[in-house]
C-alpha positions as CSV (number, residue, x, y, z in Angstrom):
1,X,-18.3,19.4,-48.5
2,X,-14.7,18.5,-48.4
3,X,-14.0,21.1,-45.7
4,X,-17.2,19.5,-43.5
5,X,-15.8,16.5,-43.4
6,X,-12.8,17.5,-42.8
7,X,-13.9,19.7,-39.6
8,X,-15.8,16.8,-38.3
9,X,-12.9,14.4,-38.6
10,X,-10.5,17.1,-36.9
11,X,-13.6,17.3,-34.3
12,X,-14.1,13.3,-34.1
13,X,-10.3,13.2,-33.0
14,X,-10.1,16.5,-30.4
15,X,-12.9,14.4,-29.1
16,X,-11.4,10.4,-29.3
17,X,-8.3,12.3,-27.8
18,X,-9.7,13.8,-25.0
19,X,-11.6,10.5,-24.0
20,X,-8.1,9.1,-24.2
21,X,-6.1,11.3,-21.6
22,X,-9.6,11.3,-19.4
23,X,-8.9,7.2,-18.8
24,X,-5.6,8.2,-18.5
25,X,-6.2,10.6,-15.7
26,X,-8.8,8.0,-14.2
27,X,-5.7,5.2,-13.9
28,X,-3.2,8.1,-12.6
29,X,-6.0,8.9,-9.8
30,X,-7.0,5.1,-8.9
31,X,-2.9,4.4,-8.9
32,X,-2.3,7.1,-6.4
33,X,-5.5,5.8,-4.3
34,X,-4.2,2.5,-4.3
35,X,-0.7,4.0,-3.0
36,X,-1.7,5.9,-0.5
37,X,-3.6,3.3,1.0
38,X,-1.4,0.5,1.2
39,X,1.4,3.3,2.9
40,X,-1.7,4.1,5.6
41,X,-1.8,0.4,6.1
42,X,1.7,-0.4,6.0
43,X,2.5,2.2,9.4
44,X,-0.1,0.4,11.6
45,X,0.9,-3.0,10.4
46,X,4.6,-1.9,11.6
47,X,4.2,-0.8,14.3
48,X,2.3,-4.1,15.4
49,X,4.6,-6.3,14.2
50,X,7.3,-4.7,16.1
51,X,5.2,-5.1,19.1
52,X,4.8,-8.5,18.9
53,X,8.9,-9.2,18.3
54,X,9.3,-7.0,21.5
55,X,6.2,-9.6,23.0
56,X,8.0,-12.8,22.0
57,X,11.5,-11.6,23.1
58,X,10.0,-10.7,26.6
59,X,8.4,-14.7,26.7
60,X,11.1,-16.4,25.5
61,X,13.1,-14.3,28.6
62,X,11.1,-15.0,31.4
63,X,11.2,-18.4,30.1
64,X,14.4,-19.1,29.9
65,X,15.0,-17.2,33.4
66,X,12.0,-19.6,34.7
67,X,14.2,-22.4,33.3
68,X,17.3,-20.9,34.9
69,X,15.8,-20.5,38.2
70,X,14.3,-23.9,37.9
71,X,17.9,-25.8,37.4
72,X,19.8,-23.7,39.6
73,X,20.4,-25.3,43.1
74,X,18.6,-23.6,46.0
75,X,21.1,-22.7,48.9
């Protein structure tokens, strides 16, 4: 009888532990999921927001060149 509960204990726990490193192995997997897609996000979000620096430096040329062309005297 001793040796019964003593198996289903050691059982209970092989069992308890396994169910452990399963949620473990969940949070690993989600973590990795989350990482992956914030990197595919971060690459497009780059690339746009370099895009629109290279945008507002172009405007803020022609502008100042409008304002340049404006003020200069005409011959």
């Amino acid at each position: 009888m001793a040796q019964e509960t003593t198996t289903n204990f050691a059982q209970s726990l092989n069992d308890l532990m396994g169910a452990v490193g399963k949620i473990g192995q969940v949070q690993v997997d989600i973590l990795t999921s989350v990482l992956n897609s914030v990197g595919s996000a971060i690459g497009p979000m780059g690339k746009t927001a370099t895009d629109l620096i290279g945008n507002v430096a172009n405007t803020a040329t022609q502008a100042v060149q409008g304002v340049v062309s404006a003020v200069t005297p005409k011959k």
